[in-house]
C-alpha positions in Angstrom: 6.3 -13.0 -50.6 8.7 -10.3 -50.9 12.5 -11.5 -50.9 14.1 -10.9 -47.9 11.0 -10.9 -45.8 11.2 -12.5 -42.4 7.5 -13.7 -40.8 7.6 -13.9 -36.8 5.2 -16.0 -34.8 3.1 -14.2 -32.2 0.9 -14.7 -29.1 -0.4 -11.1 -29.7 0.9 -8.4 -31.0 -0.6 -4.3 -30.1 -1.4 -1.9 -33.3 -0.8 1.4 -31.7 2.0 2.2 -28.8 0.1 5.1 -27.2 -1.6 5.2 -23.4 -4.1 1.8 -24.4 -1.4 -0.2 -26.2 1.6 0.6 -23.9 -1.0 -0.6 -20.8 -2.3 -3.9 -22.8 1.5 -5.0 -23.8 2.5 -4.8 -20.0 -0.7 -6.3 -19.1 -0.2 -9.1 -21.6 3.3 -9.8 -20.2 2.4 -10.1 -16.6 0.0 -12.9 -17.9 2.3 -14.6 -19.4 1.5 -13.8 -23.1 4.5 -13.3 -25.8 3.9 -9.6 -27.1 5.2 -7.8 -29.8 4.4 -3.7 -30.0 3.9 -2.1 -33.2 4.1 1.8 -33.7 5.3 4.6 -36.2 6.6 6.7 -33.7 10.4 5.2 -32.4 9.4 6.0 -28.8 6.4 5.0 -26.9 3.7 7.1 -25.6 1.3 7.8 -28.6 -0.6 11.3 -29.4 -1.0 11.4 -25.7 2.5 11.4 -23.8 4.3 13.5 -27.4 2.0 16.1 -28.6 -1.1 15.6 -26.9 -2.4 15.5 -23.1 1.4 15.5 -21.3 3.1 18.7 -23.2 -0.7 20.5 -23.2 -0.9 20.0 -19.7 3.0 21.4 -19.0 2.2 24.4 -20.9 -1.1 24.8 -19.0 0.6 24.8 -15.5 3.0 27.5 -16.5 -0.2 29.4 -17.6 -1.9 28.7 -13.9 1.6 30.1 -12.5 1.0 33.2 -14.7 -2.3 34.0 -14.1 -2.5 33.0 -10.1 0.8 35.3 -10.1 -1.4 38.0 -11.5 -4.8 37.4 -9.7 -2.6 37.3 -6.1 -2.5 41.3 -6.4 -6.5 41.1 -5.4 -4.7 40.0 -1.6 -2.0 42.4 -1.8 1.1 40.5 -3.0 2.1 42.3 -6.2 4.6 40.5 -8.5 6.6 41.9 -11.8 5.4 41.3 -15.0 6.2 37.8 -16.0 9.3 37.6 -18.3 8.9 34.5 -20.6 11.9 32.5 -21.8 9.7 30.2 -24.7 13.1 28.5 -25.2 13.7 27.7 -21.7 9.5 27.2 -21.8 9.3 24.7 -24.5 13.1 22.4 -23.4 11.2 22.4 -19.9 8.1 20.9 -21.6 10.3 18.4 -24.1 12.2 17.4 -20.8 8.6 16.0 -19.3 7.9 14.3 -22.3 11.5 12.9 -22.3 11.5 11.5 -18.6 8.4 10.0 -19.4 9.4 8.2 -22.5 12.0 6.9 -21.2 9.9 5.4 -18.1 7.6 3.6 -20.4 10.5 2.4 -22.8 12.0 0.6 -19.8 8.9 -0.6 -18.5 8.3 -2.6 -21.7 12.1 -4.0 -21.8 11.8 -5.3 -18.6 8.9 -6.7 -19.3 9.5 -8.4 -22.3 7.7 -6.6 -24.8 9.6 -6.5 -28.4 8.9 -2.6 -29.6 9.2 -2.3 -33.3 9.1 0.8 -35.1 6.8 0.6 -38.1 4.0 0.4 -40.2 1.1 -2.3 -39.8 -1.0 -3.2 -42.2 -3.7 -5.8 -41.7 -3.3 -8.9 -44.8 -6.0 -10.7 -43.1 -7.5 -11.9 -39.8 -4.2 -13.7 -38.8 -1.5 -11.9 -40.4 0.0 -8.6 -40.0 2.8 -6.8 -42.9 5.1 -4.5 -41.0 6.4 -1.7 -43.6 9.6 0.3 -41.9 10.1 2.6 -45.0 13.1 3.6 -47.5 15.1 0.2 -48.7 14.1 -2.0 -45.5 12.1 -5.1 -46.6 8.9 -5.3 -45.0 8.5 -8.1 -42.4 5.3 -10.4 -41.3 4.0 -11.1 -38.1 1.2 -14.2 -37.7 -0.4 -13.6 -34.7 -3.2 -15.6 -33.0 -4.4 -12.6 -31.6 -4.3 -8.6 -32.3 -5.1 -5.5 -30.5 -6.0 -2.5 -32.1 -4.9 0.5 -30.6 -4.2 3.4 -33.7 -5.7 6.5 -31.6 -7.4 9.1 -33.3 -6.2 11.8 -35.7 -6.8 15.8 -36.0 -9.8 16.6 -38.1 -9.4 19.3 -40.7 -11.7 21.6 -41.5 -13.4 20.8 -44.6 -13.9 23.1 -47.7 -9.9 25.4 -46.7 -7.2 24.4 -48.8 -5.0 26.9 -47.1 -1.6 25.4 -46.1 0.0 27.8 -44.8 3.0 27.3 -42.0 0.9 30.2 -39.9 -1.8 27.6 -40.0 -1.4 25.4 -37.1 -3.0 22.6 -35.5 -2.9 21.0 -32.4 0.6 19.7 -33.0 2.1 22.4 -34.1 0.7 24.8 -31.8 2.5 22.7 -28.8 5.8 23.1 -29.9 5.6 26.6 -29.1 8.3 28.5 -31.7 6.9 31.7 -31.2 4.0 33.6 -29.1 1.8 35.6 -32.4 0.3 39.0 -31.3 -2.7 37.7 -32.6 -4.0 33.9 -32.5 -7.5 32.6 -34.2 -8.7 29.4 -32.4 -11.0 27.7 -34.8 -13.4 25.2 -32.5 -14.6 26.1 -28.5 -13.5 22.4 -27.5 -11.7 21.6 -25.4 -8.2 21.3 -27.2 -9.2 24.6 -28.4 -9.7 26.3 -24.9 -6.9 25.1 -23.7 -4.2 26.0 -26.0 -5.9 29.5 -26.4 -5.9 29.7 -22.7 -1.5 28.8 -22.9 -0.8 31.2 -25.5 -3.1 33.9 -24.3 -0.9 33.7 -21.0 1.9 34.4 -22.9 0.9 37.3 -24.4 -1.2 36.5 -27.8 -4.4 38.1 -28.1 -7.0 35.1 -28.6 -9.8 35.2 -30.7 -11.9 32.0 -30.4 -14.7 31.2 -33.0 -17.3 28.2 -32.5 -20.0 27.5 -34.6 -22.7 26.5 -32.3 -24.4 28.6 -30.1 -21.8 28.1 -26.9 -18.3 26.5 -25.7 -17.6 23.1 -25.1 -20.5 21.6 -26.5 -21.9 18.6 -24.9 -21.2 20.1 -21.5 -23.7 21.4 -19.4 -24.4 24.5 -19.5 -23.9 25.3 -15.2 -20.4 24.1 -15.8 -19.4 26.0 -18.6 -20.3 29.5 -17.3 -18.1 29.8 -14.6 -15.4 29.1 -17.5 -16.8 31.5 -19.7 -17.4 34.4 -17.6 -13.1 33.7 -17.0 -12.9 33.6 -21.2 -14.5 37.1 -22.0 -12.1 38.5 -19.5 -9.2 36.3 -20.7 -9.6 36.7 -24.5 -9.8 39.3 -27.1 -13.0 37.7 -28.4 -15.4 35.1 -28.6 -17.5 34.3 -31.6 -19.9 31.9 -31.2 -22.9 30.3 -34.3 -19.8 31.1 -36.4 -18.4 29.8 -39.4 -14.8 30.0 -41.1 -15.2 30.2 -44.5 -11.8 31.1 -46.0 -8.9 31.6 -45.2 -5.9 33.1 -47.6 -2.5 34.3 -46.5 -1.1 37.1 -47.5 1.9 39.3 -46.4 1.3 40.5 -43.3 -0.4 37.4 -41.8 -3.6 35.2 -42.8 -6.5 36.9 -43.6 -9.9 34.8 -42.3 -13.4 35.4 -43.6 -16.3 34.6 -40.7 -20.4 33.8 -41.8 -22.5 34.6 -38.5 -26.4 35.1 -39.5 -25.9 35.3 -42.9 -23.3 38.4 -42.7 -19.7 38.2 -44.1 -16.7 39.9 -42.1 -12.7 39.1 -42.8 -10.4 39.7 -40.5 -6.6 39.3 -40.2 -4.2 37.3 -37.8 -0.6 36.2 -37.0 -1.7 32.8 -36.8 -4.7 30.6 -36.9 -5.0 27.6 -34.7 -7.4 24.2 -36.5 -8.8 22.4 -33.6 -12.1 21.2 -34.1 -11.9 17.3 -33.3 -10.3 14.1 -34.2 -11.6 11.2 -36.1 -10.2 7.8 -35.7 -7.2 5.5 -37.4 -9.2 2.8 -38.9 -8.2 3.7 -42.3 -5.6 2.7 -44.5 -4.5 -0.3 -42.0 -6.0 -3.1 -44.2 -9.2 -3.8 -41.8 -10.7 -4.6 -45.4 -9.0 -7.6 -45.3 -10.5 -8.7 -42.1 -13.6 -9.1 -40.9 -13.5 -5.8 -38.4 -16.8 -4.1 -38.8 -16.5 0.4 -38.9 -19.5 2.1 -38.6 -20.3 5.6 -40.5 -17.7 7.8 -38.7 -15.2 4.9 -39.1 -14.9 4.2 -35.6 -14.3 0.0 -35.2 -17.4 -2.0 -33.5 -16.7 -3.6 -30.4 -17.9 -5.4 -27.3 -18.1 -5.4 -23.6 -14.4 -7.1 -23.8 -13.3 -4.9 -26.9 -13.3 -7.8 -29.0 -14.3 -6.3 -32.7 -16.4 -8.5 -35.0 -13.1 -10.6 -35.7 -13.1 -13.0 -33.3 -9.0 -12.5 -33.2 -8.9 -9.1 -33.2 -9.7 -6.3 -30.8 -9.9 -2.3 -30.4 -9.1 -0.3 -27.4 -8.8 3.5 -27.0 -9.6 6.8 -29.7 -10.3 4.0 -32.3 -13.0 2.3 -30.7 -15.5 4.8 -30.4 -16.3 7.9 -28.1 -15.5 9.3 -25.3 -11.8 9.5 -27.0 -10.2 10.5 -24.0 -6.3 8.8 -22.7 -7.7 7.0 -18.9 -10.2 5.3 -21.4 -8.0 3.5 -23.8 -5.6 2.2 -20.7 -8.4 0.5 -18.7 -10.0 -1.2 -22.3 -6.2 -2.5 -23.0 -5.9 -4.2 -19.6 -9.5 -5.7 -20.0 -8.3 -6.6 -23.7 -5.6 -8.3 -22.2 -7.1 -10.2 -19.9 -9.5 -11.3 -21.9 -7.0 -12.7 -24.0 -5.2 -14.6 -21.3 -8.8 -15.9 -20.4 -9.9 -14.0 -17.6 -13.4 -13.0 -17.1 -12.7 -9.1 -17.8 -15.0 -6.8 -19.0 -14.9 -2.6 -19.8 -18.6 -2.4 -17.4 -17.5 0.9 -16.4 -20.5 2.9 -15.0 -18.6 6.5 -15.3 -15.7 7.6 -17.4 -14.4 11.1 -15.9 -13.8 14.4 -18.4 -11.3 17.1 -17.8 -10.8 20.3 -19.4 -7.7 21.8 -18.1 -8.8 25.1 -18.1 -8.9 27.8 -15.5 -11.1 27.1 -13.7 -10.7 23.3 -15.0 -14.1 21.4 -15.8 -14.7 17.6 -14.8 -17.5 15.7 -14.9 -18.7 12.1 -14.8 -21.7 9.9 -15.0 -24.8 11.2 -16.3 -25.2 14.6 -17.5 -28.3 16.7 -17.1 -28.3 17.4 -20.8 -28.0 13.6 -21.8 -30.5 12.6 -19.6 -32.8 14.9 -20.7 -32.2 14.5 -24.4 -32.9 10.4 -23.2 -35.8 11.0 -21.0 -34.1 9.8 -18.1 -35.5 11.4 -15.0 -32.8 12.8 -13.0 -32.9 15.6 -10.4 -29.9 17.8 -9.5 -28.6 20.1 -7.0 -25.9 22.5 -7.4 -23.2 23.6 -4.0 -21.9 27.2 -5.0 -17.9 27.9 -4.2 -18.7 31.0 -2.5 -19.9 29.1 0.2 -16.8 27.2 0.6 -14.4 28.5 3.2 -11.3 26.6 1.3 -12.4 28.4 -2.0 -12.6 31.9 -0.4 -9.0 31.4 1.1 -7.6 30.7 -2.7 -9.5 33.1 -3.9 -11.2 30.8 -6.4 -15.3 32.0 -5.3 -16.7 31.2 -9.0 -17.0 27.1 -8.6 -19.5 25.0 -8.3 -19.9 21.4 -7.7 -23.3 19.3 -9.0 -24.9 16.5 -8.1 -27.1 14.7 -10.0 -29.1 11.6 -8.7 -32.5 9.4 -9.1 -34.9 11.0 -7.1 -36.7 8.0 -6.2 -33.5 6.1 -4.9 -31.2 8.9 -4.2 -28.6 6.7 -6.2 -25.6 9.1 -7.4 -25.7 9.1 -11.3 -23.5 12.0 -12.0 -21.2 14.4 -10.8 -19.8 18.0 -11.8 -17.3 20.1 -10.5 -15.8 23.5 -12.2 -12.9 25.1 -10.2 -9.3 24.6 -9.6 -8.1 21.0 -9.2 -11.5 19.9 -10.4 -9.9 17.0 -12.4 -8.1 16.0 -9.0 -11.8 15.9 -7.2 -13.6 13.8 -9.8 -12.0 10.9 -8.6 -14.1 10.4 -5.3 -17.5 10.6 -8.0 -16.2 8.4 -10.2 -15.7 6.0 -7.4 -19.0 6.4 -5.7 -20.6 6.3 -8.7 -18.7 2.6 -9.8 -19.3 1.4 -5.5 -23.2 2.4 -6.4 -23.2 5.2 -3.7 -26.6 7.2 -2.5 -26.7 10.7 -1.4 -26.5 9.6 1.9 -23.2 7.8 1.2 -21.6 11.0 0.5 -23.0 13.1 3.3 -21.8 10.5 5.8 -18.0 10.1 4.6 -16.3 12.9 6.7 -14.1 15.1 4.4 -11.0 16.7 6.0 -12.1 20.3 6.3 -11.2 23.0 5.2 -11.1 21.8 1.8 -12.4 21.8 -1.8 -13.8 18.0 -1.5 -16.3 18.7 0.8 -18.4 20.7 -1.9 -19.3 17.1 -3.0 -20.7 16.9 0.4 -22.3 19.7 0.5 -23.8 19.3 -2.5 -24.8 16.3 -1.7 -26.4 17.6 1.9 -28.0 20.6 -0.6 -29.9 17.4 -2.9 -31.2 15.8 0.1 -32.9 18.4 2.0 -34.4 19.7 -1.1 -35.7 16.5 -1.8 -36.9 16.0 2.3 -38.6 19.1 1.6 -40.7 18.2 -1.8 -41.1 14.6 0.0 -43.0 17.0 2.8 -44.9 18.9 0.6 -46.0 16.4 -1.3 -47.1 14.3 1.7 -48.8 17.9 3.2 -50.9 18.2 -0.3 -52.0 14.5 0.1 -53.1 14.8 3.4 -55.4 17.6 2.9 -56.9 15.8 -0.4 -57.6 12.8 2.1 -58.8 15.2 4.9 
């Protein structure tokens, strides 16, 4: 042991101080179980709450005040031309952040929860070394049990060795310390969208290049066009079966070579944005030393309860597999919790919701039609336009659409999706019929306040049923006349 080197006795103690581990600490203490909270960050919050899903989603509402500014011209209101104060912009962003932090750093001293600001490393199944840098001796924590919560890193793009400061990544890019004329966004995700949809508000012009055949892969198809149709109007360009095969800076900005069907084009921008996905913290943190089980993309193994292969250790959150997404990681650190304190919890959530915070914003849950047929899940879906919605046509948002998507034998809802303002707000009420088991008839039934965006669930909903009245008809009609 190192000289100097104080161990501390633990009922549980959190790896990872971002929206799972914050949750599972106050969790713990309501139950009665002494917590300590480990992070490298000196405030609370994680990826999420500091460069991640809270500053994002500032910057994306002053982008929605921008462009619904703009669009109310189509009605006959007529505004200036926007001017942008990116100091005032980015201290209005920092100040979210702020009031936040300081919300969760009081939640956790009231609650008991001991917050140290450091390094964890794993020695073994039971003990944890705490490193806090420069000439601080590192400390030990024996715990009896431990929560890993470590998130999820940016992935960079393999085979560029650029590193450039006009190379930024998602981190970067939210800090906002200028608007370039001209902005590359490398990967049509989601992070990608929606930081080229912030600065192309502000002014830049956005390229975006994807190296499949279309945006936001994984999504279906329906959802996405709405969005895209927005994009080509929005952006300078969009590239897509794409690749980025160097990129050099030179003096008047960085110059980027593209491969599309074999052909070769360089081009040159202010700035280029790296966002094409995360890959989890399981490295470096000593899980050799337990017996934590990774599988090939390094994400850790885990249960119904998040317990990992060590029987004394658990995983919530980015780490623990996909769909990495914030709402995730806080309901696995309560179960985690609980299960620790001995309650029969589980994570047996039947539908995990997905935003994009675009405009128009895409949310889905459940099923998708493209999972179900890659599984060979029969599924049958109907689709309510938004130019059939009176509350649509008065915010002159037409170009939405709400699915349904459901077991045609049963009519049991299995899946939901919505593109169109507020479409991350309205993915609740699927979620929850989807968890309470709902049927088509569930959601026709429920009277939604009218006029108003919710009742395209409804409708759709109403649209799935009398299409599937009229095949049950049919069908009956065609075995009649066999029999006849």
């Amino acid at each position: 042991m190192v000289i100097g080197e104080m161990t501390q006795e633990v009922d549980l103690v959190i790896v990872g101080a971002g929206p799972g581990g914050y949750p599972a600490a106050l969790r713990a203490a309501e139950l009665g179980i002494k917590c300590v909270l480990v992070d490298t960050s000196p405030a609370p919050g994680g990826v999420c709450l500091h460069v991640g899903c809270i500053p994002s989603k500032a910057l994306l509402h002053a982008s929605e005040v921008i462009e619904s500014a703009a669009a109310s011209s189509n009605f006959g209101i007529k505004f200036a031309a926007p001017e942008i104060d990116i100091n005032k912009l980015r201290s209005w962003k920092q100040s979210v952040t702020d009031k936040l932090t300081q919300g969760i750093t009081g939640m956790l001293k009231s609650s008991g929860v001991e917050l140290v600001h450091g390094r964890a490393i794993f020695e073994d199944s039971r003990n944890l070394r705490i490193e806090y840098g420069g000439d601080k001796q590192p400390n030990r924590i024996k715990f009896k049990n431990a929560i890993l919560a470590t998130g999820s890193s940016q992935t960079r793009l393999p085979g560029l060795a650029c590193a450039s400061p006009l190379l930024l990544d998602s981190t970067s890019a939210l800090q906002l310390e200028d608007v370039p004329g001209k902005l590359l966004v490398v990967g049509g995700g989601y992070i990608g969208l929606e930081l080229g949809t912030v600065y192309s508000s502000l002014g830049s012009a956005v390229t975006v290049v994807e190296m499949t055949d279309g945006l936001l892969p994984g999504v279906d198809r329906d959802l996405v066009r709405p969005l895209i149709t927005h994009l080509q109007q929005k952006f300078k360009s969009i590239l897509l079966n794409t690749r980025v095969t160097a990129i050099v800076e030179r003096a008047s900005g960085l110059a980027v070579t593209f491969t599309c069907n074999g052909e070769t084009t360089t081009s040159l921008f202010d700035k280029v944005l790296i966002a094409v996905g995360r890959s989890p913290n399981s490295s470096n943190i000593g899980l050799e030393n337990t017996q934590v089980a990774v599988d090939q993309q390094r994400f850790v193994t885990i249960d119904q309860q998040c317990r990992t292969t060590d029987r004394h250790i658990f995983a919530i959150g980015d780490v623990s597999g996909q769909p990495m997404l914030a709402h995730r990681a806080t309901r696995q650190g309560i179960v985690a919790a609980e299960v620790i304190a001995g309650l029969p919890s589980a994570f047996d959530n039947r539908a995990i919701p997905a935003v994009v915070f675009t405009q128009p914003e895409i949310a889905w849950c459940g099923i998708t039609e493209g999972v179900a047929k890659a599984a060979e899940i029969t599924v049958a879906s109907a689709r309510f336009p938004w130019s059939a919605s009176p509350r649509a046509l008065t915010l002159g948002e037409p170009s939405g659409l709400t699915k349904v998507i459901f077991n045609p034998d049963t009519t049991a809802l299995l899946g939901v999706g919505i593109t169109g303002p507020r479409a991350g707000e309205l993915i609740a009420e699927a979620v929850l019929a989807i968890e309470m088991g709902a049927t088509l008839e569930d959601l026709i039934v429920t009277i939604h306040p009218h006029p108003t965006l919710s009742e395209t669930v409804m409708e759709a909903a109403t649209a799935a049923l009398r299409r599937l009245e009229r095949q049950r008809k049919s069908q009956k009609a065609c075995s009649a006349q066999i029999d006849s």
